[in-house]
KOLRO-42702 format. One record per residue (C-alpha): residue in one letter; z, x negated, y. Coordinates in steps of 0.1 Angstrom, whole numbers, plus 5000, padded with zeros to 4 digits. Each point is the difference from the previous one (the first is absolute). Layout:
// KOLRO-42702
aZXY ...
***
This chain:
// KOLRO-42702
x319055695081 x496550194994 x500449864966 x503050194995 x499150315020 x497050004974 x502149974967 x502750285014 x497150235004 x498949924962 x503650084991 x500250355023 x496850094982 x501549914966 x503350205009 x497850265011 x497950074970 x503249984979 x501550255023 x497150235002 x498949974962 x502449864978 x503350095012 x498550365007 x498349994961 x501650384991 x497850165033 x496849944982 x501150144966 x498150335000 x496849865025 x498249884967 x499550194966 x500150425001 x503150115011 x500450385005 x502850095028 x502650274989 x502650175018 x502950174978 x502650245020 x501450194968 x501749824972 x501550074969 x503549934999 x502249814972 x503549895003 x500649674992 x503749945004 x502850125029 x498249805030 x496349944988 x497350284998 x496549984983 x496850135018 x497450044976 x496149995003 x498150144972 x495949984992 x499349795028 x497449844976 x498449695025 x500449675007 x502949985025 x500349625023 x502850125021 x502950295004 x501650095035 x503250184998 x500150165039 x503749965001 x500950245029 x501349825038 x503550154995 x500649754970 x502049755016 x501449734973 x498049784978 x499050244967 x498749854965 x497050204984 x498449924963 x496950074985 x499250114967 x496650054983 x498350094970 x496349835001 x497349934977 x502349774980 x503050194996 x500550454991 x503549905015 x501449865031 x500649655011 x502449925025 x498549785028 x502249795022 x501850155027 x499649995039 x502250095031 x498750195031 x501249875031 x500650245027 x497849975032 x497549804973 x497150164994 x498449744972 x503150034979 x499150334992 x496949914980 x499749784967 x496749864986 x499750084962 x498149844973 x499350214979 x497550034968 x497750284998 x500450355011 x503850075007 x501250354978 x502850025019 x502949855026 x503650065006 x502349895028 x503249965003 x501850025030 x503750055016 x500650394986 x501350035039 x496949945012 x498350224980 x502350305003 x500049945042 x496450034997 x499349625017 x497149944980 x497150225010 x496649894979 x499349704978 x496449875005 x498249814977 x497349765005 x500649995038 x499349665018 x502949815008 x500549915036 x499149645013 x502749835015 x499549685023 x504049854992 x500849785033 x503049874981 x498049904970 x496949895019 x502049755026 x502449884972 x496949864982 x497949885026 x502849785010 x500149904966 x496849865000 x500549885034 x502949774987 x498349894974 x497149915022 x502249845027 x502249824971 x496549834987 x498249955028 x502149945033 x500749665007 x503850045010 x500750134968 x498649764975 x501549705023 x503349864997 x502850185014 x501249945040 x502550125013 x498050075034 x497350104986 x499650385018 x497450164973 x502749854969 x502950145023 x498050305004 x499250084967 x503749954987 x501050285027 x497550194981 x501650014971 x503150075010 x498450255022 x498950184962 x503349974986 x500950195032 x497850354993 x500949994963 x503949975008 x499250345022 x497750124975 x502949954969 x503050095025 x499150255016 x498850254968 x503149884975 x502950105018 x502450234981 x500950335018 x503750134997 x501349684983 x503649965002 x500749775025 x503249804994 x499149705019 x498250095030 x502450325004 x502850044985 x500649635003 x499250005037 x502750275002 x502249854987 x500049645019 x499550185033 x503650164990 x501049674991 x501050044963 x498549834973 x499650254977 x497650285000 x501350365007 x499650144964 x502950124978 x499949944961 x500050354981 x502850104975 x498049954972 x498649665013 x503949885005 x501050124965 x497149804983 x502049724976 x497549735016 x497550125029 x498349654999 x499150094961 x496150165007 x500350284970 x503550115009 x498450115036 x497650214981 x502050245005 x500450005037 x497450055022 x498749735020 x499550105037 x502950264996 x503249854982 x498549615010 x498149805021 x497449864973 x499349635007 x503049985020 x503249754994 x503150204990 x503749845007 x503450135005 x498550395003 x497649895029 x496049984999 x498649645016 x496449915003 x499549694984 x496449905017 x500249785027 x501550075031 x497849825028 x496950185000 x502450345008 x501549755032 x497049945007 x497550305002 x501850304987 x503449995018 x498349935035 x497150284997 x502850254991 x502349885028 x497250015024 x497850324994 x502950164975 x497350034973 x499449854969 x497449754995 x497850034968 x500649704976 x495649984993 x499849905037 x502549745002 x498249874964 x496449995019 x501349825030 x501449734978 x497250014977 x497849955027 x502049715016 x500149804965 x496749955000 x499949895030 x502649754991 x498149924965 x496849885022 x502249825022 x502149834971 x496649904984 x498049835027 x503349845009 x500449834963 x495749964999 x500549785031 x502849804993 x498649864966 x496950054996 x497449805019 x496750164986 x500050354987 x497150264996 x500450255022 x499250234970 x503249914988 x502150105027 x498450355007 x500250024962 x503849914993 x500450245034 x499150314982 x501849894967 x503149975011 x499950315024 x498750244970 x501749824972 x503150005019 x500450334989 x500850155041 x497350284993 x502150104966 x502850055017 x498450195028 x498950214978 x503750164989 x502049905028 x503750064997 x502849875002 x499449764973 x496649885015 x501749965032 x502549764983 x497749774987 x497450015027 x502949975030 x501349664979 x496749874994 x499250045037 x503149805009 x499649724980 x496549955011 x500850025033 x502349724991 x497749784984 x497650035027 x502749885027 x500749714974 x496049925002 x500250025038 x503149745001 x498149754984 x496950035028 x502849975029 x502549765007 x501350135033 x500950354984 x500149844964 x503850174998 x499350295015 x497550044976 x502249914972 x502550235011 x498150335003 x498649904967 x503349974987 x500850335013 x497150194979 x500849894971 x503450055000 x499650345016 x497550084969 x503250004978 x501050325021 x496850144988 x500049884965 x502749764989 x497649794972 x498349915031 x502549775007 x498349734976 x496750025018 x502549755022 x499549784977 x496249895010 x501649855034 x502649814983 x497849664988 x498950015041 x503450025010 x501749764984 x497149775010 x500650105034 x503949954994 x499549644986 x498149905030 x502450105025 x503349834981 x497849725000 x499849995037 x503350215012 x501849655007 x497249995032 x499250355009 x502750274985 x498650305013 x496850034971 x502350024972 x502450265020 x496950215011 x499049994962 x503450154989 x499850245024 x497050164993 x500450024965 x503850064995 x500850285028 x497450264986 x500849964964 x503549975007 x499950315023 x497650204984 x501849954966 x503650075015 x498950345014 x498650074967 x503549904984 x501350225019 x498350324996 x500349944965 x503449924998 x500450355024 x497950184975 x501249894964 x502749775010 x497949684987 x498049745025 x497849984973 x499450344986 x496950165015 x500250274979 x498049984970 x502850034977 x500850325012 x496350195003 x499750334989 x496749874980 x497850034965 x502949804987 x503149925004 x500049695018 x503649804992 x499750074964 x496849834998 x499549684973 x498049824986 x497249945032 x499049644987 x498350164967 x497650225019 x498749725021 x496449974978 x500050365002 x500250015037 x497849675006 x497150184977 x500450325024 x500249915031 x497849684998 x497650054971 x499850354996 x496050164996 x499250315024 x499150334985 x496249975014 x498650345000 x496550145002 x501050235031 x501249975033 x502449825008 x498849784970 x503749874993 x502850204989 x504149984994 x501549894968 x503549914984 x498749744976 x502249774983 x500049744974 x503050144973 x503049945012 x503550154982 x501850035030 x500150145029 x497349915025 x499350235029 x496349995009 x497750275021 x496550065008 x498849685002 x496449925017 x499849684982 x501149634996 x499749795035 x498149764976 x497650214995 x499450195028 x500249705022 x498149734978 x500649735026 x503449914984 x498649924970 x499849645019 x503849975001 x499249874964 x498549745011 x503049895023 x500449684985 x496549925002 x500250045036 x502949815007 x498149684983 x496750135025 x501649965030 x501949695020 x501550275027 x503749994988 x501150285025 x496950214986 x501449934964 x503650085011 x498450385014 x497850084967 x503249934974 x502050155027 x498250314998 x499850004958 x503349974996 x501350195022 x497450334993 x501049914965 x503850025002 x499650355019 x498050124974 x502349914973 x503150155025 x497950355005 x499849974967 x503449984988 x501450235025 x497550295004 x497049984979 x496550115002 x499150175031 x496349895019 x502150025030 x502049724990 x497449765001 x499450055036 x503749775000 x497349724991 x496750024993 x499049855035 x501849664985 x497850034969 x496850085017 x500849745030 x500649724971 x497350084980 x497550005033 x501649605010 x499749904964 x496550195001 x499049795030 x501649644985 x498050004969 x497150145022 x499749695022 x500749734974 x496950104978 x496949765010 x497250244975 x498450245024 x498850234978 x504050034984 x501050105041 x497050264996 x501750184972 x503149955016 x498750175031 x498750304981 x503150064979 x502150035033 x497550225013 x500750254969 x503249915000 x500350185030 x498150265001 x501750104963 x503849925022 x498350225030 x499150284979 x503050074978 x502049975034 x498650275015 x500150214965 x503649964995 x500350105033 x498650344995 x501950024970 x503249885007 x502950074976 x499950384997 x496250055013 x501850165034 x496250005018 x498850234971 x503150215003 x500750045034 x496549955018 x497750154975 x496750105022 x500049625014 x500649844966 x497250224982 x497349985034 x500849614994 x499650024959 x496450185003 x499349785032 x500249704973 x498750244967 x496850105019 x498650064968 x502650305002 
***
């Protein structure tokens, strides 16, 4: 223990100095060299355009390291300024890059400059409000910029380098992995215990004010009436349109005034077409109970929040069954894969309706699976566990109806199961009855109901309502789907992140290969290929099905291929691109790739080939943790930057210290 009380205090030290000196780098600018301080009260004005004006500096003549703009107290949103100056290389003026005060933020006001020479001149432009309300009062140059010890920044990397100590050097974690073992349990809880501040952190600042709120209101209203469809009346010109399913006709309409965008339109009445059970389940009660709505980002937290808890669960459950001897590396490794490759924090980070969809479905079918895993550890409650498995997954098709083929992974276990009690019904009936039982009355129910309310809505058992969305397209009319499969494969597997040199590092795109057709595709993070490397290994499926003897273990791992691929391919064919499809089955992907990762692992005999093998998970997961937590703060329409601009920009300089 003194041993490790000794190497912490190295690494506080270390965290310290890179607090104290590095991260703080732009405080020391103007300590060394000759640096004249200047205060500047008057400027000379130019008008740049209808919202920016230009303060201008002349004969200023010195070397200048950094510029203050006092912004004055009463500015109370995030403002952009830009510098432009004229030094000993240029008559003219160069535009440097810009930066955003933060209110309340005092070090956001400054910005170093490097400059060459003695500096002619500077202008700045600023919000012409600003200006005009007299909010800025003095520009200083050359004053020292304020130190500032970040408590954020400093614990976030000391327990970086405290993980990385621990994950070398502590015993529990370079031994195999038990399930008893309290430090291994520990350190698992930890991680999910992370997971659990950034889902508050990318929750809480990406929530859209003022959206309209179909689901979790007017839908509410509706059900509590008990009608089906939502209280909104088509306009005139919406009901003369020659087809209001046809995207370009509705151009002329306005959506949120003569229709319900994203809404399914039959026989003159408005339906919503997203799932019903998570509005049984959270919204419909809350409203009954406190006669208030209950935001839709909540509900998307407290499920994000319980699937990793079911992902750790669903992991050590599979790690136990079949495999004997396993690095513990490994397990706290594939942990944090599957949590930030799983794409939770994406959808956190825009949560609607849409998010809630996917994240409400994905939550009920592993909820399912785990009760499956629990049935094969107990045979007193074996059925009961097969039963309220059963129930998940069939109640994840009233979340997301292509969730109903996640079924399919407890299929090869269940007819197992079946086989052995025909084999022995002739001596003890009641296994075989219990088995038919648990599985048939929740499909059977779950999947009448569902009939029903469809057959209520568009007078089809089968018709969820797809083919009647108010959408990009028009839905029915839609051909051809099979040809833009290698389109859709290369963009929602393969596709290459826009990595930029600024915070967040990753942006959107709407890349495609060329495709003449239509193919709806938006703002795409990247490929789960690539920004989850791990199932890369589901190439190398076959290889692992000749590695191992464990024919239930085989059974799993092509269980999981094909049935992640066949999603993909469906998603494909009847949506498109969206990075918020993938949440539908990227866990599979990663999950596979991790079992297949481990197989080929444990049949190699060179230790210096397990060595790489070691390292490339290691980077493998810190690559799948990072782009997590970037496409997080991102999200599909960048809703952290939009709608909680101080926190986004006190967390992009928190990162940029060298801003």
């Amino acid at each position: 223990m003194k041993k490790h009380l000794s190497k912490i205090l190295i690494n506080l030290i270390i965290a310290l100095f890179l607090e104290v000196i590095v991260f703080n780098i732009t405080s020391y600018r103007v300590l060394l060299g000759n640096f004249e301080k200047r205060t500047y009260t008057e400027f000379e004005l130019d008008q740049y355009d209808d919202s920016r004006a230009i303060l201008k500096i002349d004969n200023i003549n010195t070397n200048i390291g950094t510029i203050k703009i006092n912004f004055d107290k009463t500015v109370d949103e995030v403002k952009e300024y830009k510098i432009y100056f004229s030094d000993d290389t240029s008559s003219s003026y160069r535009g440097l890059n810009s930066k955003k005060y933060i209110p309340g933020n005092e070090k956001s006001k400054y910005m170093p400059l490097y400059l060459s020479g003695n500096v002619k001149g500077l202008m700045i432009s600023v919000d012409k409000n600003i200006y005009e309300s007299e909010q800025i009062s003095e520009v200083v140059l050359n004053e020292k910029i304020p130190f500032e010890l970040n408590i954020t920044r400093f614990v976030i990397t000391l327990g970086t380098f405290i993980v990385i100590y621990f994950l070398k050097n502590e015993k529990s974690f370079n031994e195999n992995y038990e399930i008893k073992n309290l430090t291994q349990e520990l350190a698992l809880l930890f991680v999910l215990a992370v997971f659990f501040v950034i889902s508050i952190f990318i929750n809480q600042n990406s929530i859209e004010p003022d959206n309209l709120k179909i689901y979790n209101k007017m839908f509410v209203n509706s059900i509590y009436k008990g009608q089906l469809h939502l209280d909104y009346e088509p306009s005139e010109d919406f009901l003369n349109l020659e087809n209001p399913y046809d995207d370009l006709q509705r151009e002329i309409v306005e959506r949120g005034k003569d229709y319900l965008w994203d809404t399914a339109y039959y026989n003159g009445k408005f339906y919503v077409y997203f799932g019903i059970l998570p509005l049984l389940v959270f919204f419909l009660p809350y409203y009954v109970i406190t006669k208030k709505y209950l935001d839709i980002a909540t509900v998307v937290f407290v499920l994000s929040i319980a699937i990793f808890i079911l992902i750790k669960e669903i992991l050590t459950k599979i790690i136990n069954r079949y495999f004997e001897k396993i690095p513990f590396k490994f397990v706290l490794f594939s942990l944090i894969m599957l949590c930030a490759g799983s794409l939770i924090l994406y959808a956190e980070g825009m949560s609607r309706v849409y998010e809630l969809a996917v994240v409400s479905g994905l939550y009920c079918v592993l909820q399912g699976i785990y009760f499956i895993l629990k049935s094969l550890e107990s045979d007193e409650k074996k059925y009961f566990y097969i039963f309220a498995g059963s129930l998940f997954l069939s109640l994840s098709v009233a979340c997301r109806p292509t969730d109903l083929f996640v079924s399919v992974l407890i299929l090869p276990y269940l007819i197992k199961l079946l086989i052995e009690n025909v084999e022995i019904f002739k001596t003890d009936k009641k296994p075989l009855v219990k088995l038919i039982f648990a599985v048939a009355l929740p499909y059977l129910t779950v999947g009448a109901l569902l009939m029903l309310y469809n057959y209520a809505r568009f007078e089809n058992p089968f018709e969820f309502g797809t083919k009647y969305q108010l959408t990009v397209v028009n839905m029915s009319a839609l051909k051809n789907r099979i040809f833009a499969i290698p389109t859709g494969i290369i963009a929602n597997l393969f596709s290459i992140p826009n990595f930029i040199p600024d915070f967040p590092f990753i942006t959107n795109h709407n890349k495609l290969l060329q495709f003449y057709g239509y193919y709806y595709i938006e703002n795409m993070i990247g490929g789960l290929f690539i920004i989850a490397p791990i199932c890369f290994m589901n190439f190398l499926v076959v290889k692992a099905n000749r590695k191992t003897e464990n024919k239930e273990l085989k059974v799993l791992i092509n269980s999981l291929v094909i049935v992640a691929t066949f999603i993909a391919v469906l998603s494909i064919m009847m949506a498109g691109s969206n990075q918020r499809y993938l949440i539908d089955y990227a866990w599979m992907f990663i999950l596979s790739g991790i079992l297949i990762f481990i197989v080929i692992f444990n049949s190699l005999k060179s230790d210096e080939t397990k060595n790489i093998l070691r390292k490339f998970l290691g980077v493998v997961t810190i690559f799948t943790l990072i782009i997590g937590i970037c496409s997080g703060i991102v999200s599909e329409k960048e809703n952290m930057k939009k709608y909680s601009e101080d926190v986004y920009y006190k967390t992009k300089y928190t990162v940029c210290f060298w801003e």
